[in-house]
N, C-alpha and C positions, 0 to 999 in steps of 0.2 A: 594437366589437372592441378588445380590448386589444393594444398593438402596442409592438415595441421594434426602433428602429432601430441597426443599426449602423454607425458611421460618421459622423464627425462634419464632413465634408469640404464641398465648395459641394452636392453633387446628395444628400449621405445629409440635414443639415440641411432642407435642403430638404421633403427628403420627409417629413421630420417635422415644418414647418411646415404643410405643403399635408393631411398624414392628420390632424391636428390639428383645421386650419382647419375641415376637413369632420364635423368629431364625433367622431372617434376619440380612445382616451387612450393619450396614447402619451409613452414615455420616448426617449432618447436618449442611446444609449451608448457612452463613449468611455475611454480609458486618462486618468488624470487629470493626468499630465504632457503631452500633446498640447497642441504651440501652440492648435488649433482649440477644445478642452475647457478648457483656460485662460482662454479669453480669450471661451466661452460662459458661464463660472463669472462671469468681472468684468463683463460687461457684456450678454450673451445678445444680441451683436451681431458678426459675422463680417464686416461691412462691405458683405455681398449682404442680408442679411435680418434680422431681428431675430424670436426666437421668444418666443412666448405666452409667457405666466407660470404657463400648464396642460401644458407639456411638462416633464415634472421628466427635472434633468439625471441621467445614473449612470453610475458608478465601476466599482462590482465587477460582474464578468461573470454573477454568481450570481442579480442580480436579473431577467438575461431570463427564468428561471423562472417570473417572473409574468404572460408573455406569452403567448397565446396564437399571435400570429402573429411573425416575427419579418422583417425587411425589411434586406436586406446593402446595404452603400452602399462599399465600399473597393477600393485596387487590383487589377486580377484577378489576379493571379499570386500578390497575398497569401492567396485565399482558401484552398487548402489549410492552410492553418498556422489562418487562422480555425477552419475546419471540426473542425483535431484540438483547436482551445481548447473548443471549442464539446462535442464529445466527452466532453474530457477532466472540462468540468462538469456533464458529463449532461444537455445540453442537445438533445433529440431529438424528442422528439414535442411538436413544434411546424410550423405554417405557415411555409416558408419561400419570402421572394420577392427574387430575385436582380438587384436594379437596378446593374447592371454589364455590361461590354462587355468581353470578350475572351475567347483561346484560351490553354489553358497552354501554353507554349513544349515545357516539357520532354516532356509526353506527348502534344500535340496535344488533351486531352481539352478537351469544353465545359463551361461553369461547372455549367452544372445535372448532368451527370454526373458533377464534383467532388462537390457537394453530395449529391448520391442516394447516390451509392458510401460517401462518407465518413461522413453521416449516418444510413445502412441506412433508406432513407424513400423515400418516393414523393411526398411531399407539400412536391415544392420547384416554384414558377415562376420565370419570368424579364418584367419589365416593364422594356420597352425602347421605344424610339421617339424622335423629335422633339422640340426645345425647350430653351431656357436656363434657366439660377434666377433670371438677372434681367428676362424675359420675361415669367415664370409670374408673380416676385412682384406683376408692375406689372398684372398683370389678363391677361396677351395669353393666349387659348384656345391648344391643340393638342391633337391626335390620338395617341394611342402604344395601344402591345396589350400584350396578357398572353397567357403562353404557358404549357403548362406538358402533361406525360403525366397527368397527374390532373384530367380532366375537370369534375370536380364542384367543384376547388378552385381551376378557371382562372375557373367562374363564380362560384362565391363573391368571389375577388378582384374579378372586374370588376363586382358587382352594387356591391360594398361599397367601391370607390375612386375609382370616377366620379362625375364632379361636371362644375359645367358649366366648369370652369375643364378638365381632361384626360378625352376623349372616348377609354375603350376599348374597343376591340377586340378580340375572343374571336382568338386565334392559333391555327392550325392544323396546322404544322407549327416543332416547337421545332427541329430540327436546324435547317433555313432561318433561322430568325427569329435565333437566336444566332450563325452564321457569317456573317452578312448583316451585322448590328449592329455585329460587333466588324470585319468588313472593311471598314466606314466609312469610320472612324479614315484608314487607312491612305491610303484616299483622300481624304479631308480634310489631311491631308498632301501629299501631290500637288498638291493644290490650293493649298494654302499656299507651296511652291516654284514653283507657276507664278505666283502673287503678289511674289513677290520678284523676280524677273526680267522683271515688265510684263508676264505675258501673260495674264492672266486671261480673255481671250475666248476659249483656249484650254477655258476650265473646261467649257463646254459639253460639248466631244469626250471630254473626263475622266470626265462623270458618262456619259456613253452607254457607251463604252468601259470603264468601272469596270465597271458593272453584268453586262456582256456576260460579264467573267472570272468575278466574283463567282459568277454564276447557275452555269458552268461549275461553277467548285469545289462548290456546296450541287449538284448534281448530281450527280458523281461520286461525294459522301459520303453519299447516299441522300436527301434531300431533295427538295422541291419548287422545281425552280429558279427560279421564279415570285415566289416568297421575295424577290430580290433588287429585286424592283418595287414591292414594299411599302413597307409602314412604316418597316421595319427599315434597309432600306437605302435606298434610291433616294429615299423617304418621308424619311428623315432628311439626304439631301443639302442642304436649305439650311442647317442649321443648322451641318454640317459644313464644305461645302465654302465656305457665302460669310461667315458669319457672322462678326463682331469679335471673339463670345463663345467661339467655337468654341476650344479649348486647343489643337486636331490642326493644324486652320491656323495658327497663329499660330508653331505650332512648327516648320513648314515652310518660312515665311515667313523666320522668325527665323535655323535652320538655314542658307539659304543667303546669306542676308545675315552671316553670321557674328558673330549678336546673341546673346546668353544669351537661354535661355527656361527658368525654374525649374519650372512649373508639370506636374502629368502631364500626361502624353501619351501616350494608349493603345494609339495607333498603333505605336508605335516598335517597345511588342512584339510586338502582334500580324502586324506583318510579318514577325517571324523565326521566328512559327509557321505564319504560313500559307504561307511558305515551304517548313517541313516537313510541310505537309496537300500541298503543290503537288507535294512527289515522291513522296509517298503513293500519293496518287491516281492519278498523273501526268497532269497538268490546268497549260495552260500560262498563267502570271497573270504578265503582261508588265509592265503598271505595278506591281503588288507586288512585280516582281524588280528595278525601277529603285529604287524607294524602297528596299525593302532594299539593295541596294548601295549605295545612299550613303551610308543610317546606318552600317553594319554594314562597308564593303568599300573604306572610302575612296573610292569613285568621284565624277571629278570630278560634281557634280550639272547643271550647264547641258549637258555633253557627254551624259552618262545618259540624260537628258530628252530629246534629241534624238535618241537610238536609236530611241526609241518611234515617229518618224516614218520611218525607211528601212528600218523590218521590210517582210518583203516585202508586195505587194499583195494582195490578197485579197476577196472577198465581204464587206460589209457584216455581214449575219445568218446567215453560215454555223457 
């Protein structure tokens, strides 16, 4: 399979060493003024990974043409603006696989219906799941799935990207798998501010509690709320929620300690969309409304955090 990644970042690099590594020929494409493309150009070393000398770097957007599959690796909120580049070079009929986590803000839409709408196609998935770049590079296995409305082309991807390094998963529900994913984040954030203020024994009631809202919202929005106990979610809590590697904690961590933290953090936005899926719906996400008020609302964060425990009492699994 010929393949071209976009996205020159820790997880798009990545993936172009890991489709590589497995047989694939694949390019890597990035604007050539990008620190990250710069500094693949002097040295094909990003400081996480070092790529083949069979991944040829690229420039102009024109050569994904010669791809047959094409792999997005970039912010979520930039992929509109990708989608109309992509467009605007006639870039369509192509495999497209969306390794990315989030909800647009503005329209609440999910990525893969960015992409479908934008690209008049049917032939986009999403590979989402579990695991770091400097996990994968050192040998350690994980699990993650592939989702996608085109049957044929969820199992194409997954016949043609598994390896014994990433174990996937045929997805069966993309709405769950994509609102699940990207409400992670947010709790991995959570988690990162109960790390700042010593409570981490806390995290436990976080991921149980997380998951409980979470499954709500992919319910209310037609889904399978079952979604939220998988891969996508619940399935990706250690990476998220304990992990050193994890960007969402750290930025949580950082946040209330009142450290900078430069690095994305996918959470941040995707709380003040799923804010907006939360009056949507009307589906009530208590930790997604603490988190968002403290990015977004100045709220003190240690007072915030502690609303979560004098909401009234209630049923465990109601």
């Amino acid at each position: 399979m010929k393949i071209s990644v976009i996205g020159a970042g820790r997880w798009g690099s990545y993936i172009a060493w890991y489709l590589d590594n497995i047989g694939h020929e694949v390019m890597l494409y990035g604007p050539k003024d990008t620190p990250q493309m710069i500094e693949f150009t002097k040295t094909r070393s990003n400081g996480l990974l070092t790529l083949g000398e069979s991944i040829e770097l690229v420039y102009d957007i024109n050569r994904i043409k010669e791809s047959d599959t094409v792999v997005i690796s970039i912010p979520s909120q930039s992929l509109r603006g990708l989608v109309k580049e992509l467009c605007d070079a006639n870039i369509k009929d192509k495999n497209f696989v969306l390794c990315m986590k989030g909800i647009e803000i503005e329209t609440g839409m999910r990525l893969s219906q960015i992409a479908e709408e934008g690209l008049n196609t049917n032939k986009v998935a999403v590979w989402i799941g579990p695991g770091h770049v400097q996990e994968f590079y050192r040998g350690v296995p994980n699990c993650m799935v592939i989702d996608s409305n085109n049957e044929e082309l969820k199992h194409c991807l997954v016949d043609e990207f598994s390896s014994k390094l990433i174990r996937f998963y045929y997805g069966n529900d993309l709405l769950g798998n994509e609102v699940g994913a990207a409400a992670k984040n947010v709790i991995g954030i959570a988690a990162g501010m109960l790390d700042g203020y010593g409570l981490s024994s806390l995290k436990g009631a976080l991921m149980a509690r997380g998951a409980r809202e979470v499954a709500r919202l992919i319910k209310a929005m037609g889904g399978n709320e079952l979604s939220a106990y998988g891969l996508c979610h619940l399935g990706d809590y250690e990476a998220t929620v304990f992990s050193k590697f994890s960007h969402n904690r750290q930025f949580g961590e950082s946040f209330v300690k009142g450290e900078k933290f430069e690095s994305l953090a996918e959470g941040y936005y995707t709380a003040k969309a799923m804010i907006n899926l939360s009056r949507k719906y009307s589906v009530d996400l208590p930790i997604t409304r603490a988190v968002y008020d403290i990015l977004y609302n100045n709220a003190e964060p240690e007072e915030t955090l502690q609303t979560l425990f004098d909401r009234q009492l209630k049923e465990e699994l109601v």
